[in-house]
gemmi code that builds the backbone of each chain (N, CA, C; Angstrom):
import gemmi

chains = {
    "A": [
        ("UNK", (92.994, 63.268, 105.589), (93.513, 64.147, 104.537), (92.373, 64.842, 103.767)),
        ("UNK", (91.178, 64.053, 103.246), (90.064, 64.461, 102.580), (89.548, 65.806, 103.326)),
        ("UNK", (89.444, 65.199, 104.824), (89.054, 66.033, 105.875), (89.488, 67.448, 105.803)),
        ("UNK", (90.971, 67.419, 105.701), (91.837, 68.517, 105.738), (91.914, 69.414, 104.273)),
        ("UNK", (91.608, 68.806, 103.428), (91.754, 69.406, 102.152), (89.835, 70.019, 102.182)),
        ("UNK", (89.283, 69.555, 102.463), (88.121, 70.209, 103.023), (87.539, 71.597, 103.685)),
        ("UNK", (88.186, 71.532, 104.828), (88.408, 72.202, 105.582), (89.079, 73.553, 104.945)),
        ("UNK", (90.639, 73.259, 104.245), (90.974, 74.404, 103.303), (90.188, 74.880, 102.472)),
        ("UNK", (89.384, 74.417, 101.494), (88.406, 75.130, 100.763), (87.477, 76.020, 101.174)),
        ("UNK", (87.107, 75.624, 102.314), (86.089, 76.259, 102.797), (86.078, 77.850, 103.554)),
        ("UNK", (87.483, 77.520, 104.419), (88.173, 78.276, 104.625), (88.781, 79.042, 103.432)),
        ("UNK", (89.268, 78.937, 102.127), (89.380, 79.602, 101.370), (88.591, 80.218, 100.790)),
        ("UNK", (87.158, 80.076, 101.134), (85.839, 80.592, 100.571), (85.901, 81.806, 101.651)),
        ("UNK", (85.838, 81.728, 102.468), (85.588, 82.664, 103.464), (86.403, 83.982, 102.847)),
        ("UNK", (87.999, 83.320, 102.749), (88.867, 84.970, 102.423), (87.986, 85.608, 101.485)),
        ("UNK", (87.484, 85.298, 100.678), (87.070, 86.053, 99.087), (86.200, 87.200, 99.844)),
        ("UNK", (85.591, 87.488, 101.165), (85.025, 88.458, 101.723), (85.616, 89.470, 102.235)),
        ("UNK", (86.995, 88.874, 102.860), (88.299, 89.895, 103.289), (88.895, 90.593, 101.826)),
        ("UNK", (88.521, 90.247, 101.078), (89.367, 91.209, 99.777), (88.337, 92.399, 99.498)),
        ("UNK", (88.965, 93.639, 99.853), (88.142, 94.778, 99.575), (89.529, 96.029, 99.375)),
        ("UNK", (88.807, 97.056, 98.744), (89.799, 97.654, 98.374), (89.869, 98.862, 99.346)),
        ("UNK", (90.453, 99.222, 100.208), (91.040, 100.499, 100.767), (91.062, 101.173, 100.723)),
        ("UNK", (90.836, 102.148, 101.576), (91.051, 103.294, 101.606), (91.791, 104.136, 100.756)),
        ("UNK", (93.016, 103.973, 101.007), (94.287, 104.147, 100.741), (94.700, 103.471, 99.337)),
        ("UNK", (93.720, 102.490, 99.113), (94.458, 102.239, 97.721), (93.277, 102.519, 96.285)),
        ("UNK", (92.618, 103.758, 96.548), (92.274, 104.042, 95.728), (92.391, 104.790, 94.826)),
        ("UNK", (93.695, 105.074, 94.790), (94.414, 105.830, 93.443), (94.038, 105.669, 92.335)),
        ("UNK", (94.077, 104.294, 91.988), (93.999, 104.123, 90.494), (92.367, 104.204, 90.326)),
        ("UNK", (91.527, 103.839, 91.186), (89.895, 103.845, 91.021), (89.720, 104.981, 91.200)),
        ("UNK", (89.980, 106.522, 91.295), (89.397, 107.423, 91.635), (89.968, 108.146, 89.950)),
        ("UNK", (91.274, 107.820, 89.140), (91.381, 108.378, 87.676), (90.250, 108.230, 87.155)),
        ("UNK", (90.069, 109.005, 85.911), (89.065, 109.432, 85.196), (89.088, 108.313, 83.863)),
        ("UNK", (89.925, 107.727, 83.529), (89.735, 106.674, 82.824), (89.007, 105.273, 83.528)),
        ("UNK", (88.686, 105.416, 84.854), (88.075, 104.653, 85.774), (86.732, 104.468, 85.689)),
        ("UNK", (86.190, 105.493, 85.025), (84.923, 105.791, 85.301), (83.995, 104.967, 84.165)),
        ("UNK", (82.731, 104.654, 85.025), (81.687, 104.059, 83.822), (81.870, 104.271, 82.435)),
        ("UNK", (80.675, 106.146, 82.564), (80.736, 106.260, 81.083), (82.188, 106.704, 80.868)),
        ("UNK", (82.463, 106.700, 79.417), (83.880, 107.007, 79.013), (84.063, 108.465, 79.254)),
        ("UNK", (82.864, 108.642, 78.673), (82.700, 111.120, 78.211), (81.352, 111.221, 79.182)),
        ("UNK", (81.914, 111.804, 80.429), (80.892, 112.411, 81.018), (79.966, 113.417, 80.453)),
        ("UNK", (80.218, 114.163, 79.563), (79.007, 115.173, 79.432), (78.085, 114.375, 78.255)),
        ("UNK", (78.835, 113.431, 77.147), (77.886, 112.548, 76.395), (76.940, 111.801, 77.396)),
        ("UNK", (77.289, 111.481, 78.720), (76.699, 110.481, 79.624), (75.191, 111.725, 80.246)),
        ("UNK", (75.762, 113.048, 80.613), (75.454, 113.862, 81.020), (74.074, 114.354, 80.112)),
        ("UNK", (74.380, 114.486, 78.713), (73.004, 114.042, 77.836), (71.840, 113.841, 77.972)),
        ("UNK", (72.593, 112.502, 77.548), (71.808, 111.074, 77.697), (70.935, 111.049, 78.825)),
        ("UNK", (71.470, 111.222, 80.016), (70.340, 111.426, 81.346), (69.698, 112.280, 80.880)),
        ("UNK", (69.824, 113.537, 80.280), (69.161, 114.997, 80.257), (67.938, 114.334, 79.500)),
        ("UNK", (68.491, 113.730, 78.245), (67.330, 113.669, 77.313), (66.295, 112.445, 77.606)),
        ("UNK", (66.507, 111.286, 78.581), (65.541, 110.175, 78.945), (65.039, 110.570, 80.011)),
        ("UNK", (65.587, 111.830, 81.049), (64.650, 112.598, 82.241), (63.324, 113.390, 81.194)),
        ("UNK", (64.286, 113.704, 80.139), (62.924, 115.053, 79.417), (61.934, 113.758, 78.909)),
        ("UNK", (62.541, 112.575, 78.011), (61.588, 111.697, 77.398), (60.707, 111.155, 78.546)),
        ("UNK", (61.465, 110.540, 79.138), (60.383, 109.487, 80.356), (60.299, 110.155, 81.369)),
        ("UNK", (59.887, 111.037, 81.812), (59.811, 112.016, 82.888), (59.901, 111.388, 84.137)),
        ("UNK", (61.180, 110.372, 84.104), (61.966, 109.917, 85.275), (63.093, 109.908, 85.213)),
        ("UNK", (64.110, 109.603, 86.659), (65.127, 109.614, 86.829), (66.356, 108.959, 87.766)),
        ("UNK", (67.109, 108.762, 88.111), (67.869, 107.818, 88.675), (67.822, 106.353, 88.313)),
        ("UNK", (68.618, 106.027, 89.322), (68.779, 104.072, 89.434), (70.178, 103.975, 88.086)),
        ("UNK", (70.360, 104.547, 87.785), (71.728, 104.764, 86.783), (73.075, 105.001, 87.365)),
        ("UNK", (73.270, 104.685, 88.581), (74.238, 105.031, 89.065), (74.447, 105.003, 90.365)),
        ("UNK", (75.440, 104.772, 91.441), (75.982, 105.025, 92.348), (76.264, 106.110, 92.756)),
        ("UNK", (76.052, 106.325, 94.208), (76.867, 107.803, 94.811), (78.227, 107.369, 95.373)),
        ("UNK", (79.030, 108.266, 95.546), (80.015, 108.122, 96.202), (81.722, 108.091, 95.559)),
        ("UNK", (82.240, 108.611, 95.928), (83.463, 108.968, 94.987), (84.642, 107.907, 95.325)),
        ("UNK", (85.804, 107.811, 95.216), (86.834, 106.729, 95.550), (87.448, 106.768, 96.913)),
        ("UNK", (86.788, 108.071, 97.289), (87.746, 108.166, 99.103), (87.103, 107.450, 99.699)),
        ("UNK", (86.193, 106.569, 99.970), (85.191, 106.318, 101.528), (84.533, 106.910, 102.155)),
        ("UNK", (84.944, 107.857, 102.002), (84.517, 108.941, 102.658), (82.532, 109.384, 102.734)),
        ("UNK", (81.917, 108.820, 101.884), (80.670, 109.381, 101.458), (79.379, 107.867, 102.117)),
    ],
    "B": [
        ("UNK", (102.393, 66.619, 101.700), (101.703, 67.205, 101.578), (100.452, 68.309, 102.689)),
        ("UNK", (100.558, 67.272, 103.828), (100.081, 67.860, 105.262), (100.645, 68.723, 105.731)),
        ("UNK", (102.192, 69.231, 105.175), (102.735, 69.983, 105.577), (102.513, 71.082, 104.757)),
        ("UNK", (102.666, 71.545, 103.606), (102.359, 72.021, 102.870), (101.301, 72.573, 103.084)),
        ("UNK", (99.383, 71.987, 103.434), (98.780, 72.385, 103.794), (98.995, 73.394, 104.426)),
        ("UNK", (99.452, 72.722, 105.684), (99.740, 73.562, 107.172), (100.773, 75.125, 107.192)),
        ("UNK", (101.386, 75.133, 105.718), (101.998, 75.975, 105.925), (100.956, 76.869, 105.262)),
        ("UNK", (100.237, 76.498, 103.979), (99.320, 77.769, 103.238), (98.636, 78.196, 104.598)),
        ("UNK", (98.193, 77.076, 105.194), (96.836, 77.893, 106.368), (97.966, 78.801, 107.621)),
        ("UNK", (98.885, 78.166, 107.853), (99.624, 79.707, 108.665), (99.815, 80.845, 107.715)),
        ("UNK", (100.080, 80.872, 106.614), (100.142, 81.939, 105.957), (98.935, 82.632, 105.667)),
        ("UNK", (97.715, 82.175, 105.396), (96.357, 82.661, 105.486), (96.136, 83.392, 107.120)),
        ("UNK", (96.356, 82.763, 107.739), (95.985, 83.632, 108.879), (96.563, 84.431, 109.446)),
        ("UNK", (98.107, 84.573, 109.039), (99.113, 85.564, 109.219), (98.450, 86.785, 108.608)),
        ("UNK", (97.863, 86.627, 107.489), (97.982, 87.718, 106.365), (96.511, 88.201, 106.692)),
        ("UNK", (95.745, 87.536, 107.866), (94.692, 87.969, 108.133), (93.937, 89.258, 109.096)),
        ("UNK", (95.139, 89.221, 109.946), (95.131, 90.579, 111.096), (96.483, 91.225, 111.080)),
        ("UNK", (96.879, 92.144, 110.028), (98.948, 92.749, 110.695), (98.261, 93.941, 111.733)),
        ("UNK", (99.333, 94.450, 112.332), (99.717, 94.744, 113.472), (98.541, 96.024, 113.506)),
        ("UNK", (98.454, 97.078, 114.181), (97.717, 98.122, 113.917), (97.811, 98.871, 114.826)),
        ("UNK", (98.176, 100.698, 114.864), (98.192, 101.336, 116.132), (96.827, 101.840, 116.134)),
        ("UNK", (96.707, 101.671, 117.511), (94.950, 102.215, 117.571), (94.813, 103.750, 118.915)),
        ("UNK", (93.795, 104.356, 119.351), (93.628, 105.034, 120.456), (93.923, 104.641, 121.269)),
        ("UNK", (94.850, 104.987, 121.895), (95.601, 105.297, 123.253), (97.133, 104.199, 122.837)),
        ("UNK", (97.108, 104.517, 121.927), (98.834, 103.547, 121.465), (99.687, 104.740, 121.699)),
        ("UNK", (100.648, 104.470, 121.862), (101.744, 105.785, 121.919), (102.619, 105.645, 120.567)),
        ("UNK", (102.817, 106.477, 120.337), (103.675, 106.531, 118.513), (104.818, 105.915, 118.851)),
        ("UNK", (104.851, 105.001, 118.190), (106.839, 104.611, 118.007), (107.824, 104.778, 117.208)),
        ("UNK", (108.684, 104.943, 118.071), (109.904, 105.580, 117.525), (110.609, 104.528, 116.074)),
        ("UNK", (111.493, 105.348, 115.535), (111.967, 104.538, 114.595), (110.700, 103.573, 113.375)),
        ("UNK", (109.799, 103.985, 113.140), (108.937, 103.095, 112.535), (108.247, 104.233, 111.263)),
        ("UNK", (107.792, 104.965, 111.905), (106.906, 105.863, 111.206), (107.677, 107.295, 110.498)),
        ("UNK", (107.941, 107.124, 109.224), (109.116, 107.956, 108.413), (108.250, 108.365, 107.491)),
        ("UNK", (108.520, 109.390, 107.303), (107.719, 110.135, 106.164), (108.953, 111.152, 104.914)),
        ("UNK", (108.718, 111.455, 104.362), (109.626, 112.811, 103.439), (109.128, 114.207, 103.243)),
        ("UNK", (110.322, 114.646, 104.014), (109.357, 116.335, 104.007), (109.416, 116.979, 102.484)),
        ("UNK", (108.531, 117.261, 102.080), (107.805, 117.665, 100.395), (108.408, 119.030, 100.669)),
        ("UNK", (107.488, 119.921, 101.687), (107.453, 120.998, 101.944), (107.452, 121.532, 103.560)),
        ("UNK", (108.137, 122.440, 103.876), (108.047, 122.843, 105.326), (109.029, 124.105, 105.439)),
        ("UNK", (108.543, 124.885, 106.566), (109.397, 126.581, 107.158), (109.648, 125.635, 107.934)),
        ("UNK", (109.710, 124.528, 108.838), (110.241, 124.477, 110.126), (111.210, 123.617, 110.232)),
        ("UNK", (111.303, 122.892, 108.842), (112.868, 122.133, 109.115), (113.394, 121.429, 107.888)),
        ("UNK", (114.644, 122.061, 107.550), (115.194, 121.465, 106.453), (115.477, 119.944, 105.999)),
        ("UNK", (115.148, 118.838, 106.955), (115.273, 117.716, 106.767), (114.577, 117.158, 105.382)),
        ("UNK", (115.202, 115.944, 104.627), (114.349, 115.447, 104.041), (113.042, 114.308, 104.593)),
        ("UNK", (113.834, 113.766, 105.196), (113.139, 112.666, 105.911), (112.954, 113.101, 107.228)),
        ("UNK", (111.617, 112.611, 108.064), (111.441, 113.010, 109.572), (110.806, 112.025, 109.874)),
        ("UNK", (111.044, 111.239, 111.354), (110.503, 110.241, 112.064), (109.135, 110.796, 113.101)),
        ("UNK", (108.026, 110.602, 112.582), (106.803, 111.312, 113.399), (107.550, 111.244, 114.899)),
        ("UNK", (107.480, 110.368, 115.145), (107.958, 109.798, 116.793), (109.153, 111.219, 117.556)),
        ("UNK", (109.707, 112.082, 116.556), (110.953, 113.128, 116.747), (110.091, 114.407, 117.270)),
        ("UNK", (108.647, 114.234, 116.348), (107.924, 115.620, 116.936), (107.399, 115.497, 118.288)),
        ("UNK", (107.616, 114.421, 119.449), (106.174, 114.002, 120.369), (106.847, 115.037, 121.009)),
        ("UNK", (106.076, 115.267, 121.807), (106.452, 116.701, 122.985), (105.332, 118.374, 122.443)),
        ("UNK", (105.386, 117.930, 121.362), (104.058, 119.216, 120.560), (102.880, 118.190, 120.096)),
        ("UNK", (101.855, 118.670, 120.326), (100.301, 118.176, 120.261), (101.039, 118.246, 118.518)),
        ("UNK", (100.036, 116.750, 117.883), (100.609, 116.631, 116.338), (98.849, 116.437, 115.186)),
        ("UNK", (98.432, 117.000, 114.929), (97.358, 116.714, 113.720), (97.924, 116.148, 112.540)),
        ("UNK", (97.802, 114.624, 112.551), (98.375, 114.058, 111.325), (96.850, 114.158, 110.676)),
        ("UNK", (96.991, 114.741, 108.979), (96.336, 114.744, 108.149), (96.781, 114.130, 106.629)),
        ("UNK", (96.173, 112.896, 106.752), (96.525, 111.753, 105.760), (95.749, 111.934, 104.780)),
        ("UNK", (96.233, 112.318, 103.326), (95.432, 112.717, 102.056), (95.825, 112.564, 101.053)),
        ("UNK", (95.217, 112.182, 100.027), (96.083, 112.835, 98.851), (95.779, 113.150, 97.677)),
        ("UNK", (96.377, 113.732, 96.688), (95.810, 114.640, 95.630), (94.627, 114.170, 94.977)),
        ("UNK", (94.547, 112.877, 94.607), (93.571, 112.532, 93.905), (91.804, 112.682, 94.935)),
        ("UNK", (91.880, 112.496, 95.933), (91.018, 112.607, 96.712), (90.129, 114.383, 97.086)),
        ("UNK", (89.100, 114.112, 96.534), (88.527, 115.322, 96.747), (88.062, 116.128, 98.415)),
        ("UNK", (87.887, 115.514, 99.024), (87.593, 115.938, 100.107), (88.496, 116.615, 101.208)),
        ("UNK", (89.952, 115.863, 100.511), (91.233, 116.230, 101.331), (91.640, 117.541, 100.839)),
        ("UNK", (91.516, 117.530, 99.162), (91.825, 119.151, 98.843), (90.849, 120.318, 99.529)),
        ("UNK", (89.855, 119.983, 99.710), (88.451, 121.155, 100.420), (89.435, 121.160, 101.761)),
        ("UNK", (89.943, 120.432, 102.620), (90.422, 120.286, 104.069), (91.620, 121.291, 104.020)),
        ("UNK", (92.296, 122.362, 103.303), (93.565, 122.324, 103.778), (93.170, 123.938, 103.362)),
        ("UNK", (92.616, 124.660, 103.206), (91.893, 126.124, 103.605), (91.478, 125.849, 105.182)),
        ("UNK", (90.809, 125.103, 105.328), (90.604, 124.860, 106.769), (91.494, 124.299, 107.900)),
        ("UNK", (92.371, 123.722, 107.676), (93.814, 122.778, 108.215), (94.246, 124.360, 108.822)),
        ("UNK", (94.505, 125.257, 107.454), (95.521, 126.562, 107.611), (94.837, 127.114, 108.580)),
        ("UNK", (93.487, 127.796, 108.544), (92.896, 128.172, 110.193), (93.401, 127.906, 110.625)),
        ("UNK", (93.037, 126.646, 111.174), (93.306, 126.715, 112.355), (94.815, 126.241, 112.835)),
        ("UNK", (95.488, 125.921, 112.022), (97.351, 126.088, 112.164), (97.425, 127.621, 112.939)),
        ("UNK", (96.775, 128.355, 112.210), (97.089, 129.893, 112.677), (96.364, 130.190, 114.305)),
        ("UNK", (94.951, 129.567, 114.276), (94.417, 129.583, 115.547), (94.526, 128.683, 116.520)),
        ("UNK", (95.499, 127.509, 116.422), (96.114, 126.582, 117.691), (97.635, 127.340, 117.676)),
        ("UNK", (97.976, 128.288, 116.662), (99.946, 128.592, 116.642), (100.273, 128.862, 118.130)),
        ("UNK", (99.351, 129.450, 119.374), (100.227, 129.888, 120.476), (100.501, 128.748, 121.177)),
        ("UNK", (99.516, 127.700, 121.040), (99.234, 126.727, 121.745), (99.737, 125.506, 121.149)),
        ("UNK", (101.049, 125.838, 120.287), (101.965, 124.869, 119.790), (101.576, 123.445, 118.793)),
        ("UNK", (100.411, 123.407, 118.213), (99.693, 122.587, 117.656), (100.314, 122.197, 116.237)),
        ("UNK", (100.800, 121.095, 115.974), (101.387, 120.772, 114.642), (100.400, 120.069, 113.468)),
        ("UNK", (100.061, 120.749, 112.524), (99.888, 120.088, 111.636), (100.529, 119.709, 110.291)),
        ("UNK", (100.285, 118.817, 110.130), (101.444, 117.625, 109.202), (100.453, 116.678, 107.736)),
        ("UNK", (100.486, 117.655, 107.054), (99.525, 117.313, 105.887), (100.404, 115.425, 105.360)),
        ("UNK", (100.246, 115.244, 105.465), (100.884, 113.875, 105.099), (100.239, 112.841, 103.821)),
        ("UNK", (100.796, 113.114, 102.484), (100.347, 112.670, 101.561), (100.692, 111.220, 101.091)),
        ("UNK", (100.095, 110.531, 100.833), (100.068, 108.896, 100.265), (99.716, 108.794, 98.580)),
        ("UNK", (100.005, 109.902, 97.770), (100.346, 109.697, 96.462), (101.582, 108.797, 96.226)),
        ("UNK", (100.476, 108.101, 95.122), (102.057, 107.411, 94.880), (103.295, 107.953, 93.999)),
        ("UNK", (103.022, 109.052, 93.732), (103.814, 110.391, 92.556), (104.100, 111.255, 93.035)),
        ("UNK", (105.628, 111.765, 93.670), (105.910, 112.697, 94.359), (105.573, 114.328, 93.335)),
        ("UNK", (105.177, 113.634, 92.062), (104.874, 114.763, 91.424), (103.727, 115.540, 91.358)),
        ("UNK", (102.578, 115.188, 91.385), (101.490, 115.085, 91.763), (101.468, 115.816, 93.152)),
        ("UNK", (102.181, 115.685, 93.717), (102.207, 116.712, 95.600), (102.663, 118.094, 95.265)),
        ("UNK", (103.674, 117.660, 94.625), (104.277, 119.348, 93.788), (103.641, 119.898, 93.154)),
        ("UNK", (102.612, 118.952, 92.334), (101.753, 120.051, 91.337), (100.641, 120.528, 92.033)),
        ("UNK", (99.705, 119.970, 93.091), (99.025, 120.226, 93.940), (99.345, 121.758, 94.587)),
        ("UNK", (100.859, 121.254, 95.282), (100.893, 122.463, 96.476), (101.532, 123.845, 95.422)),
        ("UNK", (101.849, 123.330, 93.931), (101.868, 124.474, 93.203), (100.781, 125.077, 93.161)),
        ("UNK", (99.931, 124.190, 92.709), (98.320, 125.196, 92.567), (97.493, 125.304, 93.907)),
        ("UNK", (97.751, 124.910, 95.172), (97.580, 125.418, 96.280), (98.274, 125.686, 96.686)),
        ("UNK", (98.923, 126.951, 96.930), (100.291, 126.862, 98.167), (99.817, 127.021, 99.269)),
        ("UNK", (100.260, 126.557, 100.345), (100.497, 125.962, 101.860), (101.154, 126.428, 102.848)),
        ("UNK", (101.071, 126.576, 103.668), (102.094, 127.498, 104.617), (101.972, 126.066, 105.629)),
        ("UNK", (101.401, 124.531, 105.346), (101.256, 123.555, 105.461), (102.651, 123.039, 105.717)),
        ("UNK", (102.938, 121.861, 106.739), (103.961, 120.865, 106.543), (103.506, 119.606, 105.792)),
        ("UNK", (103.899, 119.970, 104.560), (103.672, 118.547, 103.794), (104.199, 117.587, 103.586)),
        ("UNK", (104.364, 116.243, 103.698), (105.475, 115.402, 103.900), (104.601, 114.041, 102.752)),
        ("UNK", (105.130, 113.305, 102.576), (104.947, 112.376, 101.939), (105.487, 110.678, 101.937)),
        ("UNK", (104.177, 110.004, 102.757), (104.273, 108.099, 102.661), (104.352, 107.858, 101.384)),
        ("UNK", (105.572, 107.485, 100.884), (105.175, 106.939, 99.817), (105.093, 105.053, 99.837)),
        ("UNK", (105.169, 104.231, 100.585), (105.163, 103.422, 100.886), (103.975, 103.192, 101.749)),
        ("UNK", (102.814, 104.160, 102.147), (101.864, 103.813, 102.852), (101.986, 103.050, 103.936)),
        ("UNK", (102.568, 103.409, 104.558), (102.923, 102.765, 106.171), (101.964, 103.205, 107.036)),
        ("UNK", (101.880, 104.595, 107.096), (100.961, 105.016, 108.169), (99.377, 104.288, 107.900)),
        ("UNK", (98.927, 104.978, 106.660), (97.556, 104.078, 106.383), (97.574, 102.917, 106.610)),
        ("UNK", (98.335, 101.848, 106.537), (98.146, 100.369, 106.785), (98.394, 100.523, 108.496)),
        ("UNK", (99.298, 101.188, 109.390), (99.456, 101.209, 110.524), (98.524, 101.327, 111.440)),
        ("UNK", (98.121, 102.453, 110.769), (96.588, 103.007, 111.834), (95.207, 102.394, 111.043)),
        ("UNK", (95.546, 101.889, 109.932), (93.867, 100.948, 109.504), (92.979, 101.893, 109.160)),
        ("UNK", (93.613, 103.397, 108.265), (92.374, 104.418, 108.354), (91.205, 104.011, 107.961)),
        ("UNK", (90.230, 104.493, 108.304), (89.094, 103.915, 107.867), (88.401, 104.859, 106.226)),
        ("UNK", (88.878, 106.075, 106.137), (88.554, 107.015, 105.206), (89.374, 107.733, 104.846)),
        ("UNK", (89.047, 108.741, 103.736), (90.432, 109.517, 102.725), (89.532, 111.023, 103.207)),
        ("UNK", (90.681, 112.150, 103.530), (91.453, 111.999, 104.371), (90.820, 111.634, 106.028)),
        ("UNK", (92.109, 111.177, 106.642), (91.648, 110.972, 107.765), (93.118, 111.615, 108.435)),
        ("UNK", (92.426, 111.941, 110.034), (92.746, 112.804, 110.932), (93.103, 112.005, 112.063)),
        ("UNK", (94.394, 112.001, 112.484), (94.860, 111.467, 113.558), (95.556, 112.293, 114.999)),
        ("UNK", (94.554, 112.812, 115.664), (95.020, 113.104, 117.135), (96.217, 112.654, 118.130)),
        ("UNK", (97.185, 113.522, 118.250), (98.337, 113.079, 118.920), (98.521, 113.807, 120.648)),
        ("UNK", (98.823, 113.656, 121.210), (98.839, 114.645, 122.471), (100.281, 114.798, 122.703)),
        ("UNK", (101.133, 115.470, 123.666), (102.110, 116.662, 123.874), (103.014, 114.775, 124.383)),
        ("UNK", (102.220, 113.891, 125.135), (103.133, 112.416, 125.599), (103.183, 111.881, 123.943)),
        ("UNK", (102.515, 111.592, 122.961), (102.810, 110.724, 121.712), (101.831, 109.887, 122.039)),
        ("UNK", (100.499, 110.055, 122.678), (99.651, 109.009, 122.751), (98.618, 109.117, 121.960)),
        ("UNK", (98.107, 108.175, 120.835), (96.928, 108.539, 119.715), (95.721, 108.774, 120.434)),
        ("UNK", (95.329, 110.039, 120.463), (94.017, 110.186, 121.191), (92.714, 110.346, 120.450)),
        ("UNK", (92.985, 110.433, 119.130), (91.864, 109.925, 118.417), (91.438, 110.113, 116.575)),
        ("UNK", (90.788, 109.364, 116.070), (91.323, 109.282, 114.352), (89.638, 109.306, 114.155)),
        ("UNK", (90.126, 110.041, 113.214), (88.845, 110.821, 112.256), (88.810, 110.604, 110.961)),
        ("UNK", (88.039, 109.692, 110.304), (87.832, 109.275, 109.097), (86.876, 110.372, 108.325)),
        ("UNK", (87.209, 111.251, 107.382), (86.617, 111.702, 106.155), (86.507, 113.101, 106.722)),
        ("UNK", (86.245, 113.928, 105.760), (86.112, 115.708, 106.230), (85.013, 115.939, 105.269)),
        ("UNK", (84.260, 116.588, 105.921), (82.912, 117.702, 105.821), (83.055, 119.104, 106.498)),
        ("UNK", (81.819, 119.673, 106.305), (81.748, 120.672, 106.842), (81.621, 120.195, 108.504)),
        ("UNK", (80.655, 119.438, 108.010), (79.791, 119.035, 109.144), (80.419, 118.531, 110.777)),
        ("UNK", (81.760, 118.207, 110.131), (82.863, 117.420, 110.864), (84.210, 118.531, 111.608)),
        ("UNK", (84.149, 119.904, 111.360), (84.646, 120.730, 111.600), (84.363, 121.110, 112.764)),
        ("UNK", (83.482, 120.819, 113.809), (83.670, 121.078, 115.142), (83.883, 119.832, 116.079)),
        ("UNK", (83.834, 118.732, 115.568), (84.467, 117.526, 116.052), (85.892, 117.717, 116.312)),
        ("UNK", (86.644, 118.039, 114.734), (87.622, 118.180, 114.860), (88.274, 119.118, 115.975)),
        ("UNK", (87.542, 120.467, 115.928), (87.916, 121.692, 116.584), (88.055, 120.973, 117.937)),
        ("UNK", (87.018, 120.343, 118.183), (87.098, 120.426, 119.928), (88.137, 119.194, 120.005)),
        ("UNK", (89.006, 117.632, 119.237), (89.777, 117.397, 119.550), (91.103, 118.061, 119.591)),
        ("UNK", (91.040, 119.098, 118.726), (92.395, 120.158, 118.604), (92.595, 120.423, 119.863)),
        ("UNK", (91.316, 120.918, 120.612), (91.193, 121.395, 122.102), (91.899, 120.712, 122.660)),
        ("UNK", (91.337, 119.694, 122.763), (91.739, 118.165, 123.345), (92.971, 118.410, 124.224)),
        ("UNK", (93.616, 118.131, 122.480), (95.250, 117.543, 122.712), (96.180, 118.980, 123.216)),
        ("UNK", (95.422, 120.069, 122.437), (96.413, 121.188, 122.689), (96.299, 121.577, 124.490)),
        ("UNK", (95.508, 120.985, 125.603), (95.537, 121.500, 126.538), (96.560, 121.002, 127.384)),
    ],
}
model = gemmi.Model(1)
for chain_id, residues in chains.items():
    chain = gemmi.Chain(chain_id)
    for i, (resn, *xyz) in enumerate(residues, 1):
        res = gemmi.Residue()
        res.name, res.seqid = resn, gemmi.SeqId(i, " ")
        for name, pos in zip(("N", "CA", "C"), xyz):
            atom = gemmi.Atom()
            atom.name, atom.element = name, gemmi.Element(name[0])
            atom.pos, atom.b_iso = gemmi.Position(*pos), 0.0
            res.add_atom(atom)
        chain.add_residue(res)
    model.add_chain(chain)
structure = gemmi.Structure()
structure.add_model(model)
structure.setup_entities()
C-alpha cells in the first residue's frame, strides 16, 4: 500500500508538467487587463527615461503575444 | 482504498492523451459542427465540416482577440478569389468565446469570407493546433493533408503551394 501511495505521488509530480495553457485557450491572457504593466504608455516612459538615464536597455520583458504563434 | 487509488490513476491517464485527428485522417462525419456567423453560400445556421468534402476545404482557425489571425484574412480573400475556378473553400472558423466579438470584428472588417464559429472548441482540441491561427489542409476525398500553425508573411508561400496541393 505504502508502495502504491508512493508511486501516486510521484506520478502526480510528473502531471504538474502536462499543465500548460493552449493555444486556443488564450482568450483571457491575451485582454489588456492581462498585461504586466497596468498603463502601457506610463510603462512606455519609464523605459524611455532609464534607456536615456543608464544608456541601456532590455531584460524587462518578454517577447511574444498570447497566440503561440511567435 | 486500493480501489480508489486505481480509479484516480485510470482517470489520470485517461485525461492524459484524448483522441486527435492528425495528417492523412479523413474528416468525420457527424462530429465536427460549427455555426455559420456569416456566408453568400448557404443559409444554414449550423454546418457539419464533413457536408463540404468533395471541394478542397482551407479551414482557418482564429479569433478576434489574436493578432496575427486579423493580418490573415486580406490575404485568405486573395486568394479565395485566386483558387475561385479551382473550387477552393475557405472557412474562417472562429473560437471566440463571444459570438459578439465575431460580429464586431467582421463589422469592422467585412469579409466576403465564410465565417462560422466553434464555440465549444472542438476543432482546436480535435486537431491539437499547435498555434493561433492555424491552417488546416483538406483535399476534394476529406483527407487532412496538412496543418499550419501561425501566419506571417513569411509563411505565405507555404501556404500557397499547399492550396496547390489540395486544389489539384
Amino acid at each position: 500500500m505504502k508502495a502504491c501511495c508512493f508511486v501516486l505521488c510521484i506520478l502526480s509530480f510528473t502531471g504538474c508538467d502536462m499543465v500548460r495553457v493552449q493555444p486556443w485557450e488564450r482568450e483571457t491572457l491575451s485582454q489588456k487587463k492581462m498585461q504586466m504593466p497596468p498603463r502601457v504608455s506610463d510603462a512606455f516612459l519609464d523605459e524611455h527615461i532609464y534607456f536615456s538615464k543608464e544608456a541601456s536597455r532590455g531584460g524587462s520583458g518578454g517577447g511574444g503575444g498570447g497566440c503561440g504563434c511567435n | 482504498m486500493l480501489r480508489a487509488l486505481t480509479v484516480l490513476l485510470i482517470c489520470w491517464l485517461g485525461s492524459v492523451h484524448a483522441a486527435a485527428l492528425k495528417v492523412g485522417d479523413t474528416l468525420p462525419a457527424g462530429l465536427l459542427f460549427c455555426d455559420v456567423i456569416a456566408s453568400s453560400e448557404t443559409n444554414t445556421d449550423r454546418i457539419d465540416l464533413a457536408s463540404l468534402v468533395g471541394a478542397p476545404l482551407y479551414l482557418d482557425i482564429w479569433a478576434s482577440w489574436c493578432a496575427p489571425c486579423r493580418q490573415s484574412f486580406p490575404w485568405m480573400e486573395q486568394q479565395q478569389q485566386a483558387f475561385a475556378d479551382k473550387g477552393l473553400r475557405i472557412i474562417a472558423i472562429s473560437i471566440d468565446n463571444n459570438t459578439k466579438e465575431i460580429k464586431r470584428f467582421i463589422k469592422k472588417n467585412p469579409t466576403a469570407l465564410m465565417i462560422a464559429h466553434d464555440k465549444n472548441k472542438v476543432l482546436p482540441k480535435t486537431f491539437q493546433i499547435p498555434a493561433m491561427p492555424t491552417s488546416i489542409f483538406i483535399d476534394r476525398l476529406g483527407t487532412v493533408r496538412h496543418i499550419h500553425g501561425g501566419f506571417t508573411s513569411a509563411d505565405t508561400d507555404t501556404l500557397r503551394s499547399w492550396m496547390e496541393t489540395i486544389t489539384q
